[in-house]
N, C-alpha and C positions, 0 to 999 in steps of 0.2 A: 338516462343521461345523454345528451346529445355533445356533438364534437364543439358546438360552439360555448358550453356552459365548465366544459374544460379548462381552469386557467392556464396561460400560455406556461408558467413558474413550474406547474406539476403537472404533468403531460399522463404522468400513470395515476391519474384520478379514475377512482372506481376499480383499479383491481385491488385484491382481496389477497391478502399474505398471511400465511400462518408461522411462524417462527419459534425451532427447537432449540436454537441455538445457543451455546455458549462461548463465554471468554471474550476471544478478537476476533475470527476471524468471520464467521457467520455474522454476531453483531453487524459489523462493517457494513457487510453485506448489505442487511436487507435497511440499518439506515440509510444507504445510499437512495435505495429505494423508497425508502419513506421519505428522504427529502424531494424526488422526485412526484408524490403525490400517493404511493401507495399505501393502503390502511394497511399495518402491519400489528399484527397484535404475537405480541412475544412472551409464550407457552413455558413456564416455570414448574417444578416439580413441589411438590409441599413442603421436601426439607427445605435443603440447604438454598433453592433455587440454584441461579447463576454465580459461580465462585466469584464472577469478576465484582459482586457484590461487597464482597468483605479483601479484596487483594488491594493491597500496597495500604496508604493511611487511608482512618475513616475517621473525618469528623463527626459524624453523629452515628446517622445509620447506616450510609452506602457510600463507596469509593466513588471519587472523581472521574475514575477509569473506567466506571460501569456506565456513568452519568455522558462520557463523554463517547461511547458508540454505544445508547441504546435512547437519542432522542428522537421525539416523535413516533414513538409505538403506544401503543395498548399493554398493559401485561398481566398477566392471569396466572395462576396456578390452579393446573390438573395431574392426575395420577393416571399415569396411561397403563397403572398397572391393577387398577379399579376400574372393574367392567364397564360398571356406570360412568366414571367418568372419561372412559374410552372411548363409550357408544359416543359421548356428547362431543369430544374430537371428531369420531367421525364423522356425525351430523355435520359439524361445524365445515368438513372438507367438501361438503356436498356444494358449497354454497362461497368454496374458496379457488382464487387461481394458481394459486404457488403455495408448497409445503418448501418448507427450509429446515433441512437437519444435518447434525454433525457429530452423531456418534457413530463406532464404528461400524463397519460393514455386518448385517445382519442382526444388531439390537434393535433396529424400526418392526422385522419380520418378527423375532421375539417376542416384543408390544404387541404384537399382534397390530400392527400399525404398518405394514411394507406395503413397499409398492404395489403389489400386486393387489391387494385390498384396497388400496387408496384407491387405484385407477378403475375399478368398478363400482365406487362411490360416485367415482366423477372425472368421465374421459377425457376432459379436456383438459385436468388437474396438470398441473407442471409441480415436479417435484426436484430439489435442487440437495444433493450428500454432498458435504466436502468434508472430505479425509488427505490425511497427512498423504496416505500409497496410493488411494484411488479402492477401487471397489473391489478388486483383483487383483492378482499377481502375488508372489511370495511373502510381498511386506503386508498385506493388507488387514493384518491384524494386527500387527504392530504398535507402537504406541509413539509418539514422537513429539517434537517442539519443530517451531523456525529453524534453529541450530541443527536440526539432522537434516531436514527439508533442503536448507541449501547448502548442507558438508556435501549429500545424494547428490547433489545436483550442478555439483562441480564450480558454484560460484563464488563460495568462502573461502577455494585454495586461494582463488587471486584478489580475495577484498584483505590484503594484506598490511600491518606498519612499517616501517623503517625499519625494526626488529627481523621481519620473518615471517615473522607470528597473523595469523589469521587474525582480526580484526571484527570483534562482533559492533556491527549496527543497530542503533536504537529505531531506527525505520524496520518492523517486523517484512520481509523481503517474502518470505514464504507464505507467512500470514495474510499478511495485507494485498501482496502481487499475486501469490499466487492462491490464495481463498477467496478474498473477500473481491478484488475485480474481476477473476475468473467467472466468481458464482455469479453477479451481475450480468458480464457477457453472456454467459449461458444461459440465465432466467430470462435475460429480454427477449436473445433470439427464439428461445424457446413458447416464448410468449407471444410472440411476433409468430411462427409456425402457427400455431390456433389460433391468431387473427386472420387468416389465411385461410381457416379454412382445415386446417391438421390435426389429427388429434394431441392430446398431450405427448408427454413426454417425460423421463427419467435423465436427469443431467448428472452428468457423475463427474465432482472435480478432487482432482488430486491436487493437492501443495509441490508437492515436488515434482510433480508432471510441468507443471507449466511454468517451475521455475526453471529447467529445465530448458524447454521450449522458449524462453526469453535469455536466454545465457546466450547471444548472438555474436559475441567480439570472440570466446574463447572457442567457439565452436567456427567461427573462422578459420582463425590459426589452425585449429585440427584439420581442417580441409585444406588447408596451405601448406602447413609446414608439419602435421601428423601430429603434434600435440599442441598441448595449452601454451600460452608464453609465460614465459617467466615472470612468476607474481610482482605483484609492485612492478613493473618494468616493459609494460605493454602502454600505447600509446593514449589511456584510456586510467592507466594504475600508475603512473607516477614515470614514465620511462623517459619523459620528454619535460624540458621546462615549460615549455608553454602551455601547457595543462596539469596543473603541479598547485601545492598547497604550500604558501612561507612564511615563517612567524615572526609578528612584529615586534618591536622595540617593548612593548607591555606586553607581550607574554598572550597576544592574542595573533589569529592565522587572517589574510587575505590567500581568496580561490581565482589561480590563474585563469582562466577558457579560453585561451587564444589560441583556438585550434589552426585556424584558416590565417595564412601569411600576413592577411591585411591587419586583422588583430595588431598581431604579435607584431607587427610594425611600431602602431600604436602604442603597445603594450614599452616598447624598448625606447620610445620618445618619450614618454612619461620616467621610465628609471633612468632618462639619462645614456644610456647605451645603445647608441645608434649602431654601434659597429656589431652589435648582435644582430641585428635583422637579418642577415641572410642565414644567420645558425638556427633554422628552421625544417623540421621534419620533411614537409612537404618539396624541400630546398634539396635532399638526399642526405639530412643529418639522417644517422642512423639511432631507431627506437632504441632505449635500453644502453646506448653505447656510452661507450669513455668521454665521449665529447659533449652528449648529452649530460651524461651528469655532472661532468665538469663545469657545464655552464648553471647548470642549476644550481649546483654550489655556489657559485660568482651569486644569483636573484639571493640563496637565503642570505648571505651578508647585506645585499642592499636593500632587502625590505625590512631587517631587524634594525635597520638605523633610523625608521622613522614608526610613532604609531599608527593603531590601526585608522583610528580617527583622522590622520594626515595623506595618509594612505587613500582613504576613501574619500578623500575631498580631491586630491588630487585625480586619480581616476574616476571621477564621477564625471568631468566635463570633455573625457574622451570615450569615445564609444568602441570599446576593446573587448569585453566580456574579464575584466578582470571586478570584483567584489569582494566585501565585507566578510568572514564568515561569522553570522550573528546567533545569539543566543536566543532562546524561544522567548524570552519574557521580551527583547529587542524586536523580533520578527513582530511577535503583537501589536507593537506600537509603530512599527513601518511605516512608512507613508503611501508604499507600496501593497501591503495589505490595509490598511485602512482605506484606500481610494475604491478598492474593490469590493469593499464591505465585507472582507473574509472575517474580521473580529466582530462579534457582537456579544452583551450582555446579557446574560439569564438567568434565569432565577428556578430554583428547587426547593421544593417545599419542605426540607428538612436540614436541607445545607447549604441553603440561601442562594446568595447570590456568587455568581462562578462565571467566566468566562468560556466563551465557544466558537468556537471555527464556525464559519457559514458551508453551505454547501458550495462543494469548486465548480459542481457544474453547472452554467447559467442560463438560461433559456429567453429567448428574445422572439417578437412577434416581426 
C-alpha cells in the first residue's frame, strides 16, 4: 500500500486491530479507530459474547447501544480457552498491529494469551489493557463502574445539584474520558513509536488514572488554597451567574457561558439589566459569595418569565455564549449538526433502519 492510495477520510488505512473488548469503553475505542480507517475485527466468546448485545431494549436481536459503539468492525467468535482456537488468535497476532483488551489484570496471562506471548509472536505488536485501577497497585483486581472511577477520582464530589447531592452524568466521564480516549491516545502514539522505527509496546490505561489527571480546576484550588472548593460553587460548578444554568417559563433550562466580561456584557443587554455589567467575577465579584448568588437569583426570575424558544431567538443574534439546553432527539435535527454531517441514516440488518452520529473527527486534504 503506498501513502498516496491512503484516502485522506482514513489515514489508519492498513493497520490491523484485534478487539477483546466489551460494553463502552474499549468499544469506543477502537471504533474511533475504525472510523479512522482501521480493520478492527471484534473477537466475541461463543456464549453470551458482548453483554452490551442484549443491555437496555432489544428490538429484535441486538440493543441499539451495542449497534451504536461497535460500527465498522468485523466480528468473530473464538474460545481462547480451546487450544485450537487459541493457536488461531495467535496466528491471527502474527499478522496484527494492535491487540485491545479489557479484562482484568492477569486473565489475558491465564488464556495463555499475555503479553508476554503475544510480543514474541510479533515485536512490533502494540497491545492496549484498559482497567478501571490500571494494571497495579492495591485496586487492580477490583471490580468497578464510572461511578467509582470518578467518586476515586475526586470529580463527582463537585459535579453537584442544588440539593448537595452528587449529580450523576449520562456522558460516562470515566468510561468514555478516561478509557475509551486515553486507549486511542496511547494506541496512536504507540503506533507512531514503530513507525519510527521502535519496537512494540504494552499500553496500560486506567479510568480512573486519567480521570484523575484531567480533574484540573479542583486540583487548582488544592494548590491554592489546599483543598477542593466548595461543590456547586466554584467558578466552573455554579458559583457565578455568568456561567450558571436557568429555567424557563416551560419548564425547560438555557446554559449561561459568559465567562469573559464582554459576554456577560452582552449577556445583561439582552435581559434588560445593564446595571449588572459590572457584577462580574473577573470585575472582583467574589466566586461563591452572597452577591453572587444574589444576582443569580435576580437571572432565574427573569429567564422563567420568558420560554425557551423566546430565549433563544433572542440571544441567537448576540454573540454572548448564552444557549438552548436541547434534548438529543433536538440536537439531531440542529442545524448545527446537520451542516456538519454529524447525523446520518443507517441501516442493520436485523433492526433496520436507526440513526448514527458521524465520526467528530474530520480529516481534510
Amino acid at each position: 500500500m503506498t501513502a498516496s492510495s491512503i484516502p485522506v477520510h482514513q489515514p489508519l488505512t492498513g493497520i490491523r486491530i484485534l478487539d477483546l473488548t466489551r460494553l463502552l469503553p474499549g468499544p469506543v475505542a477502537t471504533m474511533h479507530l475504525a472510523d479512522m480507517g482501521a480493520e478492527v475485527i471484534k473477537i466475541e466468546d461463543r456464549g453470551a459474547g458482548d453483554y452490551a448485545r442484549t443491555m437496555g431494549f432489544v428490538k429484535h436481536t441486538v440493543s441499539q447501544f451495542f449497534i451504536a459503539v461497535n460500527r465498522g468492525k468485523n466480528c468473530m467468535q473464538l474460545d481462547l480457552k480451546n487450544p485450537v482456537e487459541r493457536e488461531e488468535f495467535l496466528r491471527m497476532v502474527e499478522d496484527t498491529d494492535v491487540v485491545v483488551e479489557s479484562f482484568r489484570p492477569g486473565v489475558m496471562d491465564k488464556l495463555g494469551v499475555g503479553w508476554q506471548v503475544l510480543r514474541q509472536r510479533n515485536p512490533k505488536l502494540v497491545m492496549c489493557a484498559i482497567t478501571g485501577y490500571g494494571q497495579d497497585g492495591p485496586f487492580a483486581q477490583l471490580a468497578g463502574h464510572d461511578i467509582n472511577y470518578i467518586g476515586y477520582a475526586g470529580m463527582l464530589e463537585q459535579n453537584v445539584g442544588p440539593d448537595g447531592v452528587p449529580a450523576l452524568s449520562n456522558l460516562q466521564v470515566g468510561d468514555l474520558l478516561g478509557g475509551a480516549q486515553a486507549a486511542v491516545q496511547g494506541i496512536l502514539a504507540a503506533l507512531l513509536g514503530v513507525k519510527m522505527g521502535g519496537a512494540g509496546r504494552f499500553v496500560d490505561i486506567s479510568m480512573t488514572d486519567t480521570v484523575l489527571a484531567h480533574n484540573i480546576m479542583p486540583l487548582a484550588a488544592v494548590n491554592n488554597f489546599g483543598s477542593a472548593p466548595t461543590p456547586g460553587r466554584d467558578l466552573l460548578t455554579g458559583g457565578v451567574p455568568c456561567y450558571n444554568v436557568y429555567r424557563t417559563s416551560d419548564d425547560r433550562f438555557m446554559a449561561v457561558g459568559a465567562l469573559e466580561l464582554k459576554f456577560w456584557e452582552g449577556c445583561c443587554d439582552v435581559l434588560g439589566r445593564p446595571d449588572l455589567k459590572s457584577s462580574h467575577w473577573s470585575l472582583g465579584q467574589a466566586v461563591g459569595g452572597a452577591e453572587a448568588m444574589a444576582i443569580k437569583a435576580e437571572l432565574d426570575t427573569i429567564f422563567a418569565q420568558q420560554t425557551l424558544a423566546t430565549w433563544s431567538e433572542r440571544f441567537a443574534a448576540v454573540d454572548c455564549c448564552v444557549s438552548p439546553i436541547l434534548r438529543m432527539d433536538e440536537a439531531l435535527a440542529h442545524p448545527l449538526f446537520q451542516a456538519r454531517r454529524m447525523v446520518v441514516s443507517a441501516q442493520h440488518p436485523t433492526e433496520g433502519s436507526y440513526v448514527s452520529t458521524a465520526p467528530a473527527i474530520k480529516f481534510h486534504p
